[in-house]
C-alpha positions as CSV (number, residue, x, y, z in Angstrom):
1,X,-27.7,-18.0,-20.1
2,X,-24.8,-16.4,-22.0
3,X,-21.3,-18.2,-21.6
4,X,-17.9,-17.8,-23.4
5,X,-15.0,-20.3,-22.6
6,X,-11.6,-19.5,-23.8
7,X,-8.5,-21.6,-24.6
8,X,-6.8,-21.6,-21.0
9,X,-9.8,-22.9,-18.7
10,X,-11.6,-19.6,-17.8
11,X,-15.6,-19.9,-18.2
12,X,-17.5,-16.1,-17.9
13,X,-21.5,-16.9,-17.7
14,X,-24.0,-14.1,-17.5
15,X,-26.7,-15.8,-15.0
16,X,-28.6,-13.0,-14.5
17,X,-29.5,-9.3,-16.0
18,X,-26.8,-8.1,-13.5
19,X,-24.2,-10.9,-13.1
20,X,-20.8,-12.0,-14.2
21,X,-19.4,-14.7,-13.4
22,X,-15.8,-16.1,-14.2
23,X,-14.7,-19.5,-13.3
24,X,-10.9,-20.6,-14.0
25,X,-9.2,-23.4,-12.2
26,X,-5.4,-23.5,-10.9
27,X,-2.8,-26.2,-10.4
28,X,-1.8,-24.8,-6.7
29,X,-3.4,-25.3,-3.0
30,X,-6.3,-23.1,-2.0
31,X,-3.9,-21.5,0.5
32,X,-1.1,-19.8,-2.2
33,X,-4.4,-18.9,-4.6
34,X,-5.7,-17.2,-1.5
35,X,-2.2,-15.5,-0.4
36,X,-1.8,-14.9,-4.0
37,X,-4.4,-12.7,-4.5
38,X,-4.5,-11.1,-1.0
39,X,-0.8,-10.3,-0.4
40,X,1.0,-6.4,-2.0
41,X,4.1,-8.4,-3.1
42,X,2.2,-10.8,-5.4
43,X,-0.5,-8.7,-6.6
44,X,1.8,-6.3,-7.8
45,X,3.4,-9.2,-9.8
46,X,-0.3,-10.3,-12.0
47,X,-2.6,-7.7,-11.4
48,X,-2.7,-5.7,-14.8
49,X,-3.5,-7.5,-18.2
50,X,-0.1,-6.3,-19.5
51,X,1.4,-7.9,-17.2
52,X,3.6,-4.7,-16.2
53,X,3.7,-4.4,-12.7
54,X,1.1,-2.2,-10.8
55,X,2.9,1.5,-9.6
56,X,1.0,0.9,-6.6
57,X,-0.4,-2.3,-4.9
58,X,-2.3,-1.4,-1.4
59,X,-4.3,-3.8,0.6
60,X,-5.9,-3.7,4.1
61,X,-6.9,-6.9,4.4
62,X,-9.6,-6.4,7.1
63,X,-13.6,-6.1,6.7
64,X,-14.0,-2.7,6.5
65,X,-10.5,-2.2,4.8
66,X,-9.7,-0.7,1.3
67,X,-7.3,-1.8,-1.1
68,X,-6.2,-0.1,-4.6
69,X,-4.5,-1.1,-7.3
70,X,-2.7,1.2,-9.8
71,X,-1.2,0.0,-13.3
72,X,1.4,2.2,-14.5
73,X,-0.7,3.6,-17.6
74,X,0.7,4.6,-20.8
75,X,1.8,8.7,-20.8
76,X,1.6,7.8,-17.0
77,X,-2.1,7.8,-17.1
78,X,-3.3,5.5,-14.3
79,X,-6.9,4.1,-13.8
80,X,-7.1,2.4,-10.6
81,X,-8.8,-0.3,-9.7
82,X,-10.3,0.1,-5.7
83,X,-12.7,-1.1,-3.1
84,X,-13.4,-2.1,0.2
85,X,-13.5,-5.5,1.9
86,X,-16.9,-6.1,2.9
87,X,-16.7,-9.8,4.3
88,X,-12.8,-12.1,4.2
89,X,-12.6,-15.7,5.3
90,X,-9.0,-16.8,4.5
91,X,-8.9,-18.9,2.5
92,X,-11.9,-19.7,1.0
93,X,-13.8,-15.8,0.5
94,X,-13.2,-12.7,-0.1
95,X,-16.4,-9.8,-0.8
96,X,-15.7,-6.5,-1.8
97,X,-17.3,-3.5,-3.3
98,X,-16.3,-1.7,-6.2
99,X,-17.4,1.5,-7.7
100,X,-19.8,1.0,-10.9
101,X,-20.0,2.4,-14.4
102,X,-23.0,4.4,-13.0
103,X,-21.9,5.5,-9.8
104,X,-23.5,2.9,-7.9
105,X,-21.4,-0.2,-6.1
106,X,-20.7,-3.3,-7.6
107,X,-20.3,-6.6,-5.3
108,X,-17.2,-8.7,-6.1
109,X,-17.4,-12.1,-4.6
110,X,-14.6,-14.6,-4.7
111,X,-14.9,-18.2,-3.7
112,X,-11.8,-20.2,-3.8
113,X,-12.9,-23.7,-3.3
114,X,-9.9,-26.8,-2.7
115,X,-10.1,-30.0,-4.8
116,X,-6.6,-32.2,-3.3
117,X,-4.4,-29.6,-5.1
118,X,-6.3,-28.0,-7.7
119,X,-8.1,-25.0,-6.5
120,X,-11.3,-23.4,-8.5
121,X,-11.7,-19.5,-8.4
122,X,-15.4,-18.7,-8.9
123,X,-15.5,-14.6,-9.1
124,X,-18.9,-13.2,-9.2
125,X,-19.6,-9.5,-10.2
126,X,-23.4,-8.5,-9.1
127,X,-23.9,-5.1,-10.8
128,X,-26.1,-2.2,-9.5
129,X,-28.0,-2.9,-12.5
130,X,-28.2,-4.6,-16.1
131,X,-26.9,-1.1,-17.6
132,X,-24.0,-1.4,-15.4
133,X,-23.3,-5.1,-16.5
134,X,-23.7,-4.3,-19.7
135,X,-21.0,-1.1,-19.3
136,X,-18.2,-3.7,-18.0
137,X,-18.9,-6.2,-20.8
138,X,-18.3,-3.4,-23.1
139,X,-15.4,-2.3,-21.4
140,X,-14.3,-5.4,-21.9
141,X,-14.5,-6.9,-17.9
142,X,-14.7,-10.4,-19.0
143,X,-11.5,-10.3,-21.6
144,X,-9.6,-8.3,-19.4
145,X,-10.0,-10.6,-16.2
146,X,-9.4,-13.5,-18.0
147,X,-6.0,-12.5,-19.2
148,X,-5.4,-11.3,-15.6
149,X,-6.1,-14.6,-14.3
150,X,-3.8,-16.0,-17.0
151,X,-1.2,-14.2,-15.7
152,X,-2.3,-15.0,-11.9
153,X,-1.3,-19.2,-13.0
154,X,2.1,-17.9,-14.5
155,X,2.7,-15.9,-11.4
156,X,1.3,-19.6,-9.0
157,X,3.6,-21.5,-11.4
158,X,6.7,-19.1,-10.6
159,X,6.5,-19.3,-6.9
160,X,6.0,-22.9,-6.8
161,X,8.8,-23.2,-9.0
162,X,10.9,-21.3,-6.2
163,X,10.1,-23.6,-3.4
């Protein structure tokens, strides 16, 4: 099993031909992670690795509901990032589908599990295939998402900051 830990907590493991999996732990309660991550006004606020906030931030938080996210590109060029909720139990799970490098549909899994007031984010990606896996990790998936949820703990830090 392949697994690359960076500086700031986040783990990526490969467990399987067509799995990635990225751990990070946060200093916050299970329920702002959660809201965090499920509500327009905060995603718009972490979502892209720049940290620029997304032109457009839509979510219908339902099963059967789509959300998208657009980062405001350079030239305006915008590459969205969309799916549909397939299963949501607030606030511990959230499964989605994605589109994948193929064409196929990746499953995004997100388990936000409570430790007193520590929660740990365990985000699986199950690929249509090993080619597909291998796509995002050129693409840089793993990289990417890690400095995403980097700026996710800033963004915690800032509202609990506010209260």
């Amino acid at each position: 099993m392949w697994q690359r830990q960076n500086d700031r907590s986040a783990t990526v493991t490969l467990p399987s031909d067509r799995e990635i999996v990225i751990t990070r732990a946060f200093d916050a309660p299970r329920t702002l992670v959660f809201d965090a991550w499920t509500k327009p006004e905060h995603v718009t606020q972490w979502w892209d690795p720049s940290r620029a906030p997304l032109a457009a931030c839509e979510i219908d938080l339902r099963e059967g509901g789509a959300f998208r996210f657009v980062p405001a590109g350079p030239n305006g060029v915008k590459r969205s990032f969309a799916g549909i909720y397939r299963a949501i139990d607030p606030p511990s799970e959230l499964v989605f589908t994605t589109p994948s490098p193929s064409g196929g549909e990746s499953i995004g899994r997100l388990l936000f599990r409570a430790n007193g007031d520590t929660t740990t984010l365990t985000m699986t990606i199950e690929c249509a295939s090993r080619a597909d896996r291998d796509a995002l990790l050129q693409m840089r998936v793993d990289a990417g998402t890690i400095q995403t949820l980097d700026n996710l703990d800033e963004h915690i830090h800032t509202l609990q900051n506010e209260r």
